[in-house]
matplotlib code that plots the C-alpha trace (Angstrom):
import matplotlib.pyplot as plt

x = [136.3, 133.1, 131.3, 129.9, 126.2, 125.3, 123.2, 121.8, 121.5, 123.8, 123.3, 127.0, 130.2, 133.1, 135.6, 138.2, 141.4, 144.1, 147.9, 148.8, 150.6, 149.9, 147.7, 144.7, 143.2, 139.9, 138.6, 135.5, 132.6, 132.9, 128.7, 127.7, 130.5, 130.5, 133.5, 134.7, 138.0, 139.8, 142.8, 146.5, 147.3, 146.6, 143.7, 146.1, 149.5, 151.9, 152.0, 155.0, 154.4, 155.9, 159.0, 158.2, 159.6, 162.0, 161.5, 164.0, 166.1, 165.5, 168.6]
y = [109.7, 111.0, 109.2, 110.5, 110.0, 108.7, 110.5, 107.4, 103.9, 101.4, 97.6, 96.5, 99.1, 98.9, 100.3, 102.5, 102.1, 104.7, 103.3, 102.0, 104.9, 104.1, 101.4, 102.3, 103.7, 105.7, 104.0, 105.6, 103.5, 104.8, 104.5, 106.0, 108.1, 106.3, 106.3, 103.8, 103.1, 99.7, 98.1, 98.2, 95.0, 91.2, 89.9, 86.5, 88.2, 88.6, 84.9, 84.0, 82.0, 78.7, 78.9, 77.6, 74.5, 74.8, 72.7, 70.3, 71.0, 69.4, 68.5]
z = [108.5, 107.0, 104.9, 101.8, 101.3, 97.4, 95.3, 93.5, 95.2, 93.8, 94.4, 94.0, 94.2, 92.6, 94.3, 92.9, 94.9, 95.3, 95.3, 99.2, 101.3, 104.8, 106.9, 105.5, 102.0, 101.1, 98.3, 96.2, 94.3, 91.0, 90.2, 93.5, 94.8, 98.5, 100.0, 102.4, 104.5, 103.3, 105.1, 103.1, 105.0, 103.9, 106.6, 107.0, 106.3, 103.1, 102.1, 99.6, 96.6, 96.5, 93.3, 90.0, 89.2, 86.5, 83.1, 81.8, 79.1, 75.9, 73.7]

ax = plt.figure().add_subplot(projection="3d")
ax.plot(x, y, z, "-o")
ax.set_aspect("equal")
plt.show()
């Protein structure tokens, strides 16, 4: 992958995501343009949330 060189110098990115459709995604910082290679996977794995506990009814 080629990276793109950005025409101004930005101090933070803010990367602009496309929607997952493979192992990887090419996401773009929307100030400078860059364009970097992210990971569509979790680094520690899918975790699942734990269920929410239900309320009691109230009569």
């Amino acid at each position: 992958m080629a990276t793109k060189i950005p025409t101004i110098v930005c101090e933070t990115h803010h990367w602009m995501l496309p929607a997952p459709g493979g192992p990887t995604s090419v996401g773009t910082c929307k100030h400078c343009g860059t364009e970097k290679e992210f990971s569509n996977a979790a680094a520690r794995g899918w975790v699942p949330r734990p269920a929410a506990k239900k309320k009691p009814a109230t009569a």
